[in-house]
C-alpha positions in Angstrom: 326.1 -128.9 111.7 326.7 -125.4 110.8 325.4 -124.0 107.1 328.3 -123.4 104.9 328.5 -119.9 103.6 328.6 -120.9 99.6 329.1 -116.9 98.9 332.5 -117.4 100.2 333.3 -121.1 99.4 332.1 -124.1 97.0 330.2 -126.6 97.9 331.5 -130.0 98.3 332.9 -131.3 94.5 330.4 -132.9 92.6 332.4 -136.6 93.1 332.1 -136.6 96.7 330.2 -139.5 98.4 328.6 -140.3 101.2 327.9 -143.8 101.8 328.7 -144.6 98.3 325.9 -141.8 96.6 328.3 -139.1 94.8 326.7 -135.7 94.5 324.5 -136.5 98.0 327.1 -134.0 100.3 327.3 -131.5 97.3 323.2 -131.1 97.8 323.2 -131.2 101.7 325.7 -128.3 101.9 323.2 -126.9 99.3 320.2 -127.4 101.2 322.2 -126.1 104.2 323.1 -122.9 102.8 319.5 -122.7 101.7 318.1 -123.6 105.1 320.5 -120.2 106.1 320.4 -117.8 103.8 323.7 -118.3 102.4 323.1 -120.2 99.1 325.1 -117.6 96.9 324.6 -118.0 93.5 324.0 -121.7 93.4 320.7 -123.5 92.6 318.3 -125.3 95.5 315.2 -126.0 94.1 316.0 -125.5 90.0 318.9 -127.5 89.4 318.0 -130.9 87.7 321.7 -132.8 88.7 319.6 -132.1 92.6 316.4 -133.3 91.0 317.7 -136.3 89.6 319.1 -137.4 92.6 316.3 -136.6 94.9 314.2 -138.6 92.6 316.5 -141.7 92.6 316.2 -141.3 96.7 312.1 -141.0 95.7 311.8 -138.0 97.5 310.8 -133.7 96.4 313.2 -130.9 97.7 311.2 -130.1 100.5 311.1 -133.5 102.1 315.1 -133.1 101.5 315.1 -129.8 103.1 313.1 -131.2 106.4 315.5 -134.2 106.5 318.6 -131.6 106.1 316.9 -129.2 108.9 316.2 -131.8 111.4 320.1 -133.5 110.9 322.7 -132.5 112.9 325.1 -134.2 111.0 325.8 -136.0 107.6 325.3 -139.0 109.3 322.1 -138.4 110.3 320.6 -137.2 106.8 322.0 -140.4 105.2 320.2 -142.5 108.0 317.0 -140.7 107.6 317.4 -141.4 103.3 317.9 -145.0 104.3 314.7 -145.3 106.9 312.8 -144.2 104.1 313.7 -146.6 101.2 316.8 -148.3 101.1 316.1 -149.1 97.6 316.2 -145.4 97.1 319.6 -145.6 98.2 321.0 -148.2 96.2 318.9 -146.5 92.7 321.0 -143.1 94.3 324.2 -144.6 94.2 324.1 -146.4 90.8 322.9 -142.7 89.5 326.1 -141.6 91.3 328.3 -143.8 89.4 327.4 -143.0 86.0 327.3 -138.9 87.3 331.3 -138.7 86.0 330.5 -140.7 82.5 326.7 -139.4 81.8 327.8 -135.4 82.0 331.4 -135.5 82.1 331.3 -132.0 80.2 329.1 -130.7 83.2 331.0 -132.3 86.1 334.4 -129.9 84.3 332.3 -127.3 84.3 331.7 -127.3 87.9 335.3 -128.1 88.5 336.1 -124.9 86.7 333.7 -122.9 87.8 333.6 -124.2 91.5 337.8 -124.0 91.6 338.2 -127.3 92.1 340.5 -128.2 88.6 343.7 -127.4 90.1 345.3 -127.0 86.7 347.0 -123.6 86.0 346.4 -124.1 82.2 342.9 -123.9 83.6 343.0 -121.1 86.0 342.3 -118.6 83.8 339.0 -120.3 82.8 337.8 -119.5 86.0 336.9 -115.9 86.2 334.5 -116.0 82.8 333.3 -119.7 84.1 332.2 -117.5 87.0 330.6 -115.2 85.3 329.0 -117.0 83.1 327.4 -119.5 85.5 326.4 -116.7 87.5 324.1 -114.8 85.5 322.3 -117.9 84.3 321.7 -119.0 88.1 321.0 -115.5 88.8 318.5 -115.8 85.4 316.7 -118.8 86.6 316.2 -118.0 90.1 315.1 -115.0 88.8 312.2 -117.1 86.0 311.9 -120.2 88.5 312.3 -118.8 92.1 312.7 -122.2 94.7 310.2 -123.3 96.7 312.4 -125.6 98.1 312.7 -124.6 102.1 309.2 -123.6 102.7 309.0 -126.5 104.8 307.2 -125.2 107.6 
């Protein structure tokens, strides 16, 4: 599966699902774009919405990014999550349920920010959303660089 280029385009929205586990395609086109170089100015390795999920799967970003590297496909990566504990995958999608009620403020956020609220009320949100989000990812990769594809 080819790395998305998250310079150019969002990730997948925070609700999507994959086998019932919201936020799970969000992080693979993360770890993807990682994996390639073309991350952007999102988070792989700092962001704690990733590390909460990873830990509900019981695994670390860098077993994540092995699992990403070695799937060709979405398919694949969920199968290789479920080999390794499928009670990792039912804790993962009960943590994906309560993702929209737990941080409902954060999930807008992302909407905003990401282009994904549709509303034109909204629209102009977007540019100073941007801006903002990007110089505090650009702050904490800067304080907490990522380990998170040194896999090798």
């Amino acid at each position: 599966m080819k790395a998305p280029d998250l310079s150019k385009t969002p990730p997948r929205r925070w609700n999507a699902d994959l086998d019932g586990i919201k936020w799970l395609p969000r992080l693979i086109d993360k770890a993807r774009a990682a994996l390639a170089g073309t991350l952007g100015t999102y988070l792989y390795g700092q962001s704690p919405f990733d590390r909460a999920l990873l830990r509900a799967l019981g695994l670390g970003y860098r077993d994540f990014s092995r699992i990403v590297a070695n799937a060709a496909t979405d398919d694949d990566v969920f199968r290789e999550l479920y080999a390794r504990s499928p009670q990792g995958i039912e804790r993962a999608r009960v943590w994906g349920e309560q993702l929209g009620r737990r941080s409902a403020l954060m999930m807008w956020i992302f909407d905003v920010d990401d282009g994904y609220a549709a509303s034109p009320a909204l629209a102009g949100l977007r540019p100073p959303a941007n801006m903002i989000s990007n110089l505090l990812t650009a702050m904490v990769k800067r304080l907490w660089p990522s380990r998170a594809t040194e896999i090798d």
